[in-house]
N, C-alpha and C positions, 0 to 999 in steps of 0.2 A: 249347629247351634240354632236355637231359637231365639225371638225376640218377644220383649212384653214389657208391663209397667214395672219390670224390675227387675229388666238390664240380661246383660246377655244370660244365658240357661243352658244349664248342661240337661239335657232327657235321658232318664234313668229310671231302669224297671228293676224291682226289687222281687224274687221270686224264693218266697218259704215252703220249702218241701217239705211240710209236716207227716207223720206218722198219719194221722186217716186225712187230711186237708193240704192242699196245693192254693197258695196264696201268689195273687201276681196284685204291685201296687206300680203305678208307671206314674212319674211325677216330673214335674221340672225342677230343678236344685237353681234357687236364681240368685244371680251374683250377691246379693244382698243378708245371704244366709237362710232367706225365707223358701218353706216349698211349697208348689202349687200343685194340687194331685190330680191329675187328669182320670185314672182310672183304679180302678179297684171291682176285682171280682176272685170268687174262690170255687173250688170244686173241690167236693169229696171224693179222695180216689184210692184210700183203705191202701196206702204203700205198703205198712205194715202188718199187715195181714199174714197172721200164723209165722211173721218174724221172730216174737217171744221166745215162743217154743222149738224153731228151725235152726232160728239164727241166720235164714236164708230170705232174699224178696225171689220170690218164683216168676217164671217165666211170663204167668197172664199179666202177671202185676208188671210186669216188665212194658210188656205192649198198653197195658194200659193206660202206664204213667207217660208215655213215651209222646204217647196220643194228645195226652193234655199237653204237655210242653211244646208239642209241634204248632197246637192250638197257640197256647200264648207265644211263641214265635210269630205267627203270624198276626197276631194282636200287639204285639213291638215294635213288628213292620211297619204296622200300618200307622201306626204313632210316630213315626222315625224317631224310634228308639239310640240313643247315642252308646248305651251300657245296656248291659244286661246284667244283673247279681245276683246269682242262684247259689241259694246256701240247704242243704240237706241237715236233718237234724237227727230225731230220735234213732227210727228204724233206721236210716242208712248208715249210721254211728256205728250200729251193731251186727249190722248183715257182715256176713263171712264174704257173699260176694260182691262189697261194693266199690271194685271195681273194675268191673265188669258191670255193673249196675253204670257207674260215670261213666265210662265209655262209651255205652252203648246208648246212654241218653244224650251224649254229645255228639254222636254218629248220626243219630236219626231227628233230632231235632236242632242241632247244631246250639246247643245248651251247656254250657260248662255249670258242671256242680262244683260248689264249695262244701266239705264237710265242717258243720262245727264241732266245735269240741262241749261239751257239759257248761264249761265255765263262759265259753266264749259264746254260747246262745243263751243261757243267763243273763252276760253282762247287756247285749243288744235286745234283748227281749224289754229289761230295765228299763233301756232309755229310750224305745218305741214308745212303753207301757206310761209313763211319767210324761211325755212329752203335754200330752194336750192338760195335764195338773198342775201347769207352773204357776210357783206363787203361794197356792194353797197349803203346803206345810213345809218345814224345814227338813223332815224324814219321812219318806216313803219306804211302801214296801210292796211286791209287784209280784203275783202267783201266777204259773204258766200251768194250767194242766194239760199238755198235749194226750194225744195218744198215745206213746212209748214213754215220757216221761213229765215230771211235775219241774220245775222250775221255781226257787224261791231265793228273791231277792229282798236284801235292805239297803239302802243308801239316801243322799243328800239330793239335789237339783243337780249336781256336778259328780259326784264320784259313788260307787258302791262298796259297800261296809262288809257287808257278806254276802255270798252267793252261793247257792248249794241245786244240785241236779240231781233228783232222786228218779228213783227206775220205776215207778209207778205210774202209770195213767189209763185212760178210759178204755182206752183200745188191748191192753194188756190183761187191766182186772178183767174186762168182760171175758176175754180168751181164756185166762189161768183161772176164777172162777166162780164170776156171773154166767153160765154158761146155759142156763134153763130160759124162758118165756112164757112169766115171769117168773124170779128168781125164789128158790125156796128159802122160806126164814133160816134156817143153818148157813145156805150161803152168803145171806147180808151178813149174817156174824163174821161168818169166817173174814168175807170181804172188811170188815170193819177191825177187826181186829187185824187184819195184816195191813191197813193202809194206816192204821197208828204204830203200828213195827216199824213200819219203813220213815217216816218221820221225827228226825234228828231233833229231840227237845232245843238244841242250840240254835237251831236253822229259825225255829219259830218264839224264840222268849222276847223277842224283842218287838214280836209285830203289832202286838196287841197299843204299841204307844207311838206307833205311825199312822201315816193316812196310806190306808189299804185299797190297793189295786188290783182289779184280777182280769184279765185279757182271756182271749182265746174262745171259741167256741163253744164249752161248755157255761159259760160267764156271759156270755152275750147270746147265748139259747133261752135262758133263764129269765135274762131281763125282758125277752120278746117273752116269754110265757105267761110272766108275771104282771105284765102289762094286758097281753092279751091282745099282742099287736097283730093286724091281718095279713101284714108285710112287713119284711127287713126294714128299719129304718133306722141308719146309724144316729139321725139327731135324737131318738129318742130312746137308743140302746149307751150310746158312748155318754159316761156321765151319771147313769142311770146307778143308784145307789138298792143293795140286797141286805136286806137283815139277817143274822142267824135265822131267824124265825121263818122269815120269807120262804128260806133256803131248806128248812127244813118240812115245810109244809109242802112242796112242792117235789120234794121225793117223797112225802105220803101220798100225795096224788098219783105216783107217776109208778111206786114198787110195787104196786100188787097188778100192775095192767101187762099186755102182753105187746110183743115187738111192733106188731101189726095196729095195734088200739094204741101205741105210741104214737106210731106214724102218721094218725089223721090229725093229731094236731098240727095246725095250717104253722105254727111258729118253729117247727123241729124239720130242719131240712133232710132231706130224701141221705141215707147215709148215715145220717148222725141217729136213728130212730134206736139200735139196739146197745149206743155204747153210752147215751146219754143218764144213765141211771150210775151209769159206773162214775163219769165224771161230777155228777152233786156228789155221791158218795164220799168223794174225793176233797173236795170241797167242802162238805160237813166237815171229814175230821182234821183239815186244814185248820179250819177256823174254831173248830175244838178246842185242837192242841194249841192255838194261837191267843183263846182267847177272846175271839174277835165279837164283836156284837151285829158289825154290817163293813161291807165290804165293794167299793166302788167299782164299776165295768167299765170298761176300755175296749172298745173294739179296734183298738191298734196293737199293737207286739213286733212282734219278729222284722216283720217286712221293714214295716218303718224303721223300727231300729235301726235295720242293714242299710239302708235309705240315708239315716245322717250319719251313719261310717262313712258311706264313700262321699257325702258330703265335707266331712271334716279331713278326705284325704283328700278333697280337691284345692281346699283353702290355701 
């Protein structure tokens, strides 16, 4: 246990094994209900990588990911970590060998994975995503694009309305078929036309008359870009409000250049350079079929979310 201006604290690392991003958030949960977040960092480490198509994570991806966890292991340590809460999401949901994927990450980095389920990284992603909006409206609604899948939620300050997990995102289209650098106009059609297939009219009639939120790394690439920031900076990403128009002009910049003339923009982290087209994509017809006119950024989600679970199972 620790001590501070607000009473004894349980320390707690919350770890999001996303489909291309590995999130570690290590906070104190203090008696009082409030958190104090000590650290926060991420790494791209493409877990899902030719899972789409396998339905397997392969052996590099094995050592790779293993690497980073050993990493924030020893980044817990050094925190005196109390918990650890490692929750696996898209690609390990669907790998054929995930478990042996657990296993072998809890062998070498002494990391237990939780798998979530569609519904149940929805509903946490929700109340990461919403946390820092309280007050501001009576309904929200909160878009995950991960790399394996999209996440769409609606609900109040307290409970969610609907929640739906579609099998679409950045790291998938680009694999099934953004596949060129840069992509030939047939395949933004195709890609545009299948990411409005896979989007349930029910999931989105309603979001057009909330205050819209969208988390994740393709939603806080956007806000660094559109800003033109020369560094990460969450005061000026978290908050940060995107127009349809914004959002649309910014895949015109960005479709006709190649993976590499991607990558030198200083705001597009090393990783994210060849799926990042796939996720506005995504995002356009989000907000299409939503309706939406502008659409608020949150650089929190999952982690935190998983952050006031174990919170609210300490109370």
């Amino acid at each position: 246990m620790d001590r501070n201006g607000g009473g004894t604290s349980v320390r707690t690392a919350s770890i999001d094994i996303g489909t291309n991003t590995i999130l570690l958030l290590i906070a104190d949960i203090l008696a009082d209900g409030s958190v104090k977040v000590l650290h926060d960092e991420q790494v791209i480490a493409r877990l899902g990588k030719g899972v789409d198509s396998e339905r397997m994570i392969n052996q590099e991806t094995f050592r790779r990911v293993a690497g980073f966890l050993r990493t924030y292991k020893e980044t817990c340590d050094r925190f005196s970590v109390g918990k650890i809460c490692a929750v696996g999401t898209s690609a390990v949901r669907d790998a054929k060998n995930r478990e042996q994927f657990i296993a072998e990450m809890e062998e070498q980095s002494g990391i237990r994975i939780e798998v979530l389920s569609g519904n149940d990284e929805a509903q946490w992603t929700y109340r990461g995503g919403i946390a820092e909006f309280s007050g501001k409206a009576e309904r929200y609604s909160v878009v995950d694009i991960g790399g394996g899948s999209t996440e769409i939620i609606v609900g109040d300050s307290k409970d969610i309305i609907t929640k739906v997990s579609i099998d679409i995102g950045s790291v998938r289209l680009t694999e099934r078929i953004l596949k060129d650098s840069p992509p030939e106009t047939a395949a933004l059609i195709e890609a545009d036309e299948f990411i409005a297939s896979q989007i349930p009219p029910d999931a989105v009639r309603q979001i057009s008359s909330t205050f819209a939120i969208g988390v994740a790394g393709t939603l806080t690439t956007l806000a660094a870009v559109h800003q033109k920031l020369p560094a990460y900076n969450p005061e000026k990403i978290s908050g940060y409000t995107l127009s349809v128009n914004d959002v649309g002009a910014m895949f015109g910049l960005l479709k006709d250049k190649s993976v590499s003339q991607i990558a030198a923009f200083p705001q597009i982290s090393a990783g994210r350079e060849d799926i990042i087209l796939a996720g506005i994509m995504i995002l356009m017809g989000y907000m299409g079929a939503s309706k939406l006119q502008q659409i608020n950024v949150s650089d929190r989600g999952l982690r935190y979310g998983i952050l006031y679970r174990e919170m609210e199972r300490q109370i």
